[in-house]
PAKENU-211522 format. One record per atom (N, C-alpha, C): atom name; x, y, z. Coordinates in pm, whole numbers, plus 50000, padded with zeros to 5 digits. Last residue first. Layout:
N
{name->CA c1->X c2->Y c3->Z}
...
***
This chain:
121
{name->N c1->47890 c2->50268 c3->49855}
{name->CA c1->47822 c2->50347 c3->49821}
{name->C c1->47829 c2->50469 c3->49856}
{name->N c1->48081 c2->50074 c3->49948}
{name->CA c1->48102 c2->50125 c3->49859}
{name->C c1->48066 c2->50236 c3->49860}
{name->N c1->47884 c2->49968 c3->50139}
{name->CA c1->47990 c2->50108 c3->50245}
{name->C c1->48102 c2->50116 c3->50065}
{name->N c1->47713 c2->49854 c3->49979}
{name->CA c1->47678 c2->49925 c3->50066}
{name->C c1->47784 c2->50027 c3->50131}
{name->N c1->47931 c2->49614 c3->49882}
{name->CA c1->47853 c2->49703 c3->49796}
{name->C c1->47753 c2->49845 c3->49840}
{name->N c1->48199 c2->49498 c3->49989}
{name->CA c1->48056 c2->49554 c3->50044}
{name->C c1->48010 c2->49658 c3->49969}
{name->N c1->48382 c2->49381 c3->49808}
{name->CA c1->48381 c2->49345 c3->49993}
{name->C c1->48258 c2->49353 c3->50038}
{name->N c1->48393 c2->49490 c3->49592}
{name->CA c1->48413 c2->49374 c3->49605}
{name->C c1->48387 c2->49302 c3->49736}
{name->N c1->48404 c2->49765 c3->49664}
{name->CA c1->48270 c2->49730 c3->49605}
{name->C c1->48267 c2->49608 c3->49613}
{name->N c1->48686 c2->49789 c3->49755}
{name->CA c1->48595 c2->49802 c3->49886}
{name->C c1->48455 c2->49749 c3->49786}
{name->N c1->48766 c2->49800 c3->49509}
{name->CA c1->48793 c2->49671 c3->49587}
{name->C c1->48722 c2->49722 c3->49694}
{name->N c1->48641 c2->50025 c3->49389}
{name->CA c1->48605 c2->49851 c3->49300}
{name->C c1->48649 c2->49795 c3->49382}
{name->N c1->48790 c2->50191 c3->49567}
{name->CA c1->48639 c2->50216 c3->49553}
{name->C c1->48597 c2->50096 c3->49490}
{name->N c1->49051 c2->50257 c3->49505}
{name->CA c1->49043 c2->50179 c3->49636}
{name->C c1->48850 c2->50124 c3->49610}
{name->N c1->49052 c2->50407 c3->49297}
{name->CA c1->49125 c2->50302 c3->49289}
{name->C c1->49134 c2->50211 c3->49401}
{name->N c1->48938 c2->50683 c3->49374}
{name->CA c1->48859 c2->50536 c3->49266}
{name->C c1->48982 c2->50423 c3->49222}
{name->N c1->49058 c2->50715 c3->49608}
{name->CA c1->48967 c2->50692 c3->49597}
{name->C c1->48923 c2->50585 c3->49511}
{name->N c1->49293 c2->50871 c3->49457}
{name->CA c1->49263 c2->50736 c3->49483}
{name->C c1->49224 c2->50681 c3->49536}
{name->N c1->49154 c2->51046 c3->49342}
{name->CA c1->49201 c2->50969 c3->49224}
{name->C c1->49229 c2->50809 c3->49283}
{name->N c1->48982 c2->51210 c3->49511}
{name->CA c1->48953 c2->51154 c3->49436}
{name->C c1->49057 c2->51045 c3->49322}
{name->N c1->49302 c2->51324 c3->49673}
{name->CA c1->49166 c2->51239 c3->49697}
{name->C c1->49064 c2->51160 c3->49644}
{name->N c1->49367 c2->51471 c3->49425}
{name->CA c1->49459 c2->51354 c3->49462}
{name->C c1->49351 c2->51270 c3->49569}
{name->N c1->49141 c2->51664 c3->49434}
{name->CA c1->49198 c2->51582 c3->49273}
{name->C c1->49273 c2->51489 c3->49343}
{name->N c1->49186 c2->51749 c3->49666}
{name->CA c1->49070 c2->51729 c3->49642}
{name->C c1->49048 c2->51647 c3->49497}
{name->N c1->49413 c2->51866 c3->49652}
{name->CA c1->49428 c2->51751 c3->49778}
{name->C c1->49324 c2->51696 c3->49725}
{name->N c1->49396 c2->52092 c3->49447}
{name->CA c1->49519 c2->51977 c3->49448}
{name->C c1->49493 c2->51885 c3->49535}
{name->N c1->49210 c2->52251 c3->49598}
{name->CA c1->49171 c2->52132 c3->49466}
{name->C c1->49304 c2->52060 c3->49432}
{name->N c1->49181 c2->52254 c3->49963}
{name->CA c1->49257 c2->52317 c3->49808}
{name->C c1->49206 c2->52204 c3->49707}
{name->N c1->49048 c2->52217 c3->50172}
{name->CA c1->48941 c2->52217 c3->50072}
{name->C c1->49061 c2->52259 c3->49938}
{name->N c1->49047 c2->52121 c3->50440}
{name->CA c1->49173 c2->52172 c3->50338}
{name->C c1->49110 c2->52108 c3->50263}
{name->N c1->49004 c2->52083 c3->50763}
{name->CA c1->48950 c2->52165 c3->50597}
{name->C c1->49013 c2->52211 c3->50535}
{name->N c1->49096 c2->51910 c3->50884}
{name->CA c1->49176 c2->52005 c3->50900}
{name->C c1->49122 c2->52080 c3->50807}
{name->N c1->48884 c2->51703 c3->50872}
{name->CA c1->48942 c2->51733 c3->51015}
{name->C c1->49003 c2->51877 c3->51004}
{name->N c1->48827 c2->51681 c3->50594}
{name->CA c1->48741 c2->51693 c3->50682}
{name->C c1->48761 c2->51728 c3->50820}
{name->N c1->49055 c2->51679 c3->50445}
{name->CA c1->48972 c2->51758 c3->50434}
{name->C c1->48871 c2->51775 c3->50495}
{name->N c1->49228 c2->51453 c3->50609}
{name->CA c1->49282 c2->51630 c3->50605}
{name->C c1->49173 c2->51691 c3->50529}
{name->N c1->49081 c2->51235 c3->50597}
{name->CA c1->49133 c2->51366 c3->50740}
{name->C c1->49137 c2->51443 c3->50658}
{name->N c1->49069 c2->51203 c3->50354}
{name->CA c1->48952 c2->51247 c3->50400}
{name->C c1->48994 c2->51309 c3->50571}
{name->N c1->49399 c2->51150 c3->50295}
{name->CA c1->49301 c2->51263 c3->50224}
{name->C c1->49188 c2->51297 c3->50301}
{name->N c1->49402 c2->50910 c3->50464}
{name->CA c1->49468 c2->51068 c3->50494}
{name->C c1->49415 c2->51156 c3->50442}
{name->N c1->49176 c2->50750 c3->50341}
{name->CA c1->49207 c2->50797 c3->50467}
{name->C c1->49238 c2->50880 c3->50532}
{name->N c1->49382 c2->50704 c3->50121}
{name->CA c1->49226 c2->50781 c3->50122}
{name->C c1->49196 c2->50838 c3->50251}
{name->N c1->49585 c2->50620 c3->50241}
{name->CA c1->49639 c2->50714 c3->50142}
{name->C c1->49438 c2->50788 c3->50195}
{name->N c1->49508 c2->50338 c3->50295}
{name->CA c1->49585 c2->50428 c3->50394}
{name->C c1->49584 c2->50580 c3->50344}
{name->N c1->49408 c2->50255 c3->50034}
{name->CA c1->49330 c2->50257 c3->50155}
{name->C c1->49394 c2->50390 c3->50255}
{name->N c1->49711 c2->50215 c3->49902}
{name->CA c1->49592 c2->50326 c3->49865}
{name->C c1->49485 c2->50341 c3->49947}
{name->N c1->49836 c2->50066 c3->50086}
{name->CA c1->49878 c2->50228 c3->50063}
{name->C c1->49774 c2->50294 c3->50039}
{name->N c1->49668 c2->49800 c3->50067}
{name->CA c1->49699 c2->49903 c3->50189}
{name->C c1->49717 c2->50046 c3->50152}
{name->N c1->49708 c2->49689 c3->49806}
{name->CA c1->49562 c2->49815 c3->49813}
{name->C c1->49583 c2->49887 c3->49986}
{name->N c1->49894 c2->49557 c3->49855}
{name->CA c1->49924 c2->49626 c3->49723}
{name->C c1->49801 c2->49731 c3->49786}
{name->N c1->49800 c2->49279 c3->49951}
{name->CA c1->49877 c2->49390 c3->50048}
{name->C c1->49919 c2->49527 c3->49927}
{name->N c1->49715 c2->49185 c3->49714}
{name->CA c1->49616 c2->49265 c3->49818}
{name->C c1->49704 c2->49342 c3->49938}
{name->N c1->49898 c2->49114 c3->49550}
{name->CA c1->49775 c2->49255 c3->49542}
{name->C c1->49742 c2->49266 c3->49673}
{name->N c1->50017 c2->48922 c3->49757}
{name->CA c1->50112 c2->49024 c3->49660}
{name->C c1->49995 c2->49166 c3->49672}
{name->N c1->49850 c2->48710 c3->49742}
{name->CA c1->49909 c2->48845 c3->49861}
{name->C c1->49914 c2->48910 c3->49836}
{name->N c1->49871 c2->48645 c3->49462}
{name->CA c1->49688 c2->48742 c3->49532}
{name->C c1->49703 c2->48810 c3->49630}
{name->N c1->50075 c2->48537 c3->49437}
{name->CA c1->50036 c2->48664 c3->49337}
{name->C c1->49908 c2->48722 c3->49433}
{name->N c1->50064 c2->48328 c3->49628}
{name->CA c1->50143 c2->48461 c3->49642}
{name->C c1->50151 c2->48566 c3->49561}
{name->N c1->49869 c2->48149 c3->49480}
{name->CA c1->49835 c2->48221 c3->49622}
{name->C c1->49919 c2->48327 c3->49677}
{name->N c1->50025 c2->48127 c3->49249}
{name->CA c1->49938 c2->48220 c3->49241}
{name->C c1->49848 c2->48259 c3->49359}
{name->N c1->50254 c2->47934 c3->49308}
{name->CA c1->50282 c2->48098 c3->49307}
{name->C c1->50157 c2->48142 c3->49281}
{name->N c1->50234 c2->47734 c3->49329}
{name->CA c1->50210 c2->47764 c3->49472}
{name->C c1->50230 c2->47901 c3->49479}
{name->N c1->50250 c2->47564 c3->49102}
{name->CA c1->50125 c2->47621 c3->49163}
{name->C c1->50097 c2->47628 c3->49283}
{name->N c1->50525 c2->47575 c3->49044}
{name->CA c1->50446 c2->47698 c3->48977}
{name->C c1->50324 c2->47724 c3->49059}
{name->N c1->50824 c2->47491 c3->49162}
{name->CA c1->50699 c2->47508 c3->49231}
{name->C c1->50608 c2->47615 c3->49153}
{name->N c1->51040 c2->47538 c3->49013}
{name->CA c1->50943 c2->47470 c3->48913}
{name->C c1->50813 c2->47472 c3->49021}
{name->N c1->51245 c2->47656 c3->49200}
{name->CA c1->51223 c2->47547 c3->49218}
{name->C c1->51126 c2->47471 c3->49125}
{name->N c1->51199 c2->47884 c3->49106}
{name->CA c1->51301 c2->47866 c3->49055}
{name->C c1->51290 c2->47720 c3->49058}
{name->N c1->50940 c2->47972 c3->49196}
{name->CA c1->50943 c2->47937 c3->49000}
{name->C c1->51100 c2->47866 c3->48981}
{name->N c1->50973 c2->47980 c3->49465}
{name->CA c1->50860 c2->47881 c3->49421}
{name->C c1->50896 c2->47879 c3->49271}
{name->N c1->51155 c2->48242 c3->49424}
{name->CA c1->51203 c2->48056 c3->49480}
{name->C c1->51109 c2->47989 c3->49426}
{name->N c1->50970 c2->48389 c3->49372}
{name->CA c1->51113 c2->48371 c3->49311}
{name->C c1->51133 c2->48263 c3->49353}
{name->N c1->50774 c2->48388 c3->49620}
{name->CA c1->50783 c2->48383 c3->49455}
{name->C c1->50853 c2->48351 c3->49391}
{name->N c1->50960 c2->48504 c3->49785}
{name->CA c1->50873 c2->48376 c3->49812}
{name->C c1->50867 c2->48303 c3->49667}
{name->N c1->51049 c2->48729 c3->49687}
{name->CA c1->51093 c2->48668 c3->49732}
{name->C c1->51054 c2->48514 c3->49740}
{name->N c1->50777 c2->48878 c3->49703}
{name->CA c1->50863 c2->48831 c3->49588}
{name->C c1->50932 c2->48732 c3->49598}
{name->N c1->50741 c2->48820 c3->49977}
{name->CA c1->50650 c2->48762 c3->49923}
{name->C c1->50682 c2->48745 c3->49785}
{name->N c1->50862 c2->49040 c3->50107}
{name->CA c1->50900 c2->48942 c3->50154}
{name->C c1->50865 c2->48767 c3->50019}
{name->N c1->50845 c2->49255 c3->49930}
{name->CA c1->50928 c2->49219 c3->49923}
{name->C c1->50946 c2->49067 c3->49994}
{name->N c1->50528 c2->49254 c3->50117}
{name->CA c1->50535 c2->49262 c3->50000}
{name->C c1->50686 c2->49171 c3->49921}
{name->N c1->50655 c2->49323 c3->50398}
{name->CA c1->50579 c2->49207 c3->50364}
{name->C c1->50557 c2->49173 c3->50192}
{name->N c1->50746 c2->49601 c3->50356}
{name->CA c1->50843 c2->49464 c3->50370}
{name->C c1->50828 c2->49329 c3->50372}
{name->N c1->50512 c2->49732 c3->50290}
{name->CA c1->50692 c2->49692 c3->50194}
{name->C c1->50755 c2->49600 c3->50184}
{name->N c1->50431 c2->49712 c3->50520}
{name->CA c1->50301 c2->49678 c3->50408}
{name->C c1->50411 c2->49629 c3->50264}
{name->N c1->50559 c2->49865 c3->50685}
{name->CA c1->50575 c2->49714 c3->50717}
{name->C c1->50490 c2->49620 c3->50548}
{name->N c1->50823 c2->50035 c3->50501}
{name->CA c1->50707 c2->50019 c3->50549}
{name->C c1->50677 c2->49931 c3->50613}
{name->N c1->51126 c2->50081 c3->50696}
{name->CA c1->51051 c2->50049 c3->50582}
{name->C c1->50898 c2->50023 c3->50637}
{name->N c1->51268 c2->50117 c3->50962}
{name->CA c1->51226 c2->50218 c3->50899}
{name->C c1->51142 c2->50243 c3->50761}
{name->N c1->51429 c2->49826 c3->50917}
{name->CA c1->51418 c2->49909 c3->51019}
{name->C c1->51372 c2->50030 c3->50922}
{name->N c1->51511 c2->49552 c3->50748}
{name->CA c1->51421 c2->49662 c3->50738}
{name->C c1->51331 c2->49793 c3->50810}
{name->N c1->51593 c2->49359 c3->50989}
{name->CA c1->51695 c2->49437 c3->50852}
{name->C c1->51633 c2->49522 c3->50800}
{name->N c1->51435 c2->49444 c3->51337}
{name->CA c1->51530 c2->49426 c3->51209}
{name->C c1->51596 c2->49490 c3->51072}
{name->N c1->51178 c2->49722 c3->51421}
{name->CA c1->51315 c2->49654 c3->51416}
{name->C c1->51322 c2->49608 c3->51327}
{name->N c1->51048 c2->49907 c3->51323}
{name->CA c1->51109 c2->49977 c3->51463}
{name->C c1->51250 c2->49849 c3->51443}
{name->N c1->50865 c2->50012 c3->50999}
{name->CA c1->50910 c2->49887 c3->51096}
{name->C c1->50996 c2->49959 c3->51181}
{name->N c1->50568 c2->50196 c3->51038}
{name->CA c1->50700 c2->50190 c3->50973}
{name->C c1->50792 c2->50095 c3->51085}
{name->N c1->50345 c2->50287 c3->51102}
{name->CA c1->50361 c2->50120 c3->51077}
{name->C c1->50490 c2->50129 c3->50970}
{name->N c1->50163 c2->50510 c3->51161}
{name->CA c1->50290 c2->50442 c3->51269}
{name->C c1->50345 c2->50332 c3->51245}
{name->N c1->50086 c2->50635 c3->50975}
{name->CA c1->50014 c2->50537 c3->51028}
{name->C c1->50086 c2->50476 c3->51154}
{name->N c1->50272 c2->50852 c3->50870}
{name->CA c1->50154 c2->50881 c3->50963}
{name->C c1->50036 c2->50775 c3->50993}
{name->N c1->50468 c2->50629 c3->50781}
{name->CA c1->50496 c2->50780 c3->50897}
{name->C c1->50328 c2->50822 c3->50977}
{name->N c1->50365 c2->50496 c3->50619}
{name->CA c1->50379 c2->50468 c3->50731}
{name->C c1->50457 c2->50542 c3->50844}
{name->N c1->50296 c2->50684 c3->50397}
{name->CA c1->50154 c2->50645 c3->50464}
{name->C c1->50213 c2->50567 c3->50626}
{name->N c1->50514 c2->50660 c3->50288}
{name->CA c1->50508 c2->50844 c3->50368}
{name->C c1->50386 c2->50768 c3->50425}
{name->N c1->50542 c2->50413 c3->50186}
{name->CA c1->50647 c2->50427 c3->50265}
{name->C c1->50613 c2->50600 c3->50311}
{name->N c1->50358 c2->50364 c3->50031}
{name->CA c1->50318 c2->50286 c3->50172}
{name->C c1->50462 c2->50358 c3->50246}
{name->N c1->50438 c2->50538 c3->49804}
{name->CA c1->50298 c2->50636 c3->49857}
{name->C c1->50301 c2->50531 c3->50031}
{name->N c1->50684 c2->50413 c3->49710}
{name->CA c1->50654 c2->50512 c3->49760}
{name->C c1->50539 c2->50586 c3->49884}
{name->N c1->50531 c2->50155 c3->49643}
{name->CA c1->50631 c2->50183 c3->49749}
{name->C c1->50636 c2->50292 c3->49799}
{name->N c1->50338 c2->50281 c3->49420}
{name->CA c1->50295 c2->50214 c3->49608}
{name->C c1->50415 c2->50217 c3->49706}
{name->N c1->50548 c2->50487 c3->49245}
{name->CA c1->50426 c2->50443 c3->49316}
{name->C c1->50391 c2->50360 c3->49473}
{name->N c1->50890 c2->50380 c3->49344}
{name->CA c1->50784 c2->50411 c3->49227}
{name->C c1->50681 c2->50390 c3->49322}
{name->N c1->51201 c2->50549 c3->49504}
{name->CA c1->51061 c2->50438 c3->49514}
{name->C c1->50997 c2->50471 c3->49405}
{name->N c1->51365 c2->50804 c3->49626}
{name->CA c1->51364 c2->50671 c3->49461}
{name->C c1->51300 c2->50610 c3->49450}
{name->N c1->51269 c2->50713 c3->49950}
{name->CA c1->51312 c2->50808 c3->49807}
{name->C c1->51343 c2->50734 c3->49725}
{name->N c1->51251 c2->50592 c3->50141}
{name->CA c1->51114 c2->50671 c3->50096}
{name->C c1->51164 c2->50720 c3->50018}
{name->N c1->51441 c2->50411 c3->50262}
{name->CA c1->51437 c2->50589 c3->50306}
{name->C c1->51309 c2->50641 c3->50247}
{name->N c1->51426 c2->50116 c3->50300}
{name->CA c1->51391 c2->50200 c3->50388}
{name->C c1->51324 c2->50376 c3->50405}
{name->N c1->51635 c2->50075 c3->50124}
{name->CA c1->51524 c2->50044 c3->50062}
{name->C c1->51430 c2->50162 c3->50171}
{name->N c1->51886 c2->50307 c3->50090}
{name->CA c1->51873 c2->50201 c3->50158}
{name->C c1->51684 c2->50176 c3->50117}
{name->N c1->52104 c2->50373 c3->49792}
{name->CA c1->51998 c2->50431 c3->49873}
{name->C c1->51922 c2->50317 c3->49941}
***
């Protein structure tokens, strides 16, 4: 199954790979045509990783552990986003959207508190 398709994925892969259908940021070209871009930067950055330990380069891997996360909180940013459209643009008040809104929410909510304690709020 090609990395690309949005199926078989766990978590973030998953959730950045349907977030870049309706963000438009599903890649158009190269070897990862149709992957997220937020994916393919990620994968790019294992990658990175992997070499820096193979080579014994250790302390050049924890500026690529911090990419790593932080391109990690796109999906869920992207994800909240969609939730608050769709309950505020399209009122879709069901409690299934309204439980999945809130959940990740508070998983985007400590790193936006980290940024700005005010548009936390």
């Amino acid at each position: 199954m090609p990395k690309s398709s949005g199926t078989g994925g766990f978590l973030l892969y998953t959730l950045a790979q349907k977030q870049c259908k309706n963000f438009g940021t599903c890649l158009k070209t190269g070897d990862d045509v149709g992957m997220a871009n937020v994916n393919s930067k990620i994968f790019q950055k294992f990658h990175e990783g992997k070499q820096n330990l193979l080579l014994g380069n250790c302390e050049k891997v924890r500026p690529i552990v911090e990419r790593i996360t932080q391109l990690m909180t796109v999906p869920f940013i992207q994800d909240t986003i969609h939730y608050a459209f769709e309950m505020e643009k399209l009122n879709d008040k069901r409690e299934t959207e309204q439980g999945k809104a809130a959940a990740v929410a508070a998983a985007v909510l400590p790193i936006l508190n980290d940024c700005n304690e005010t548009d936390a709020d």
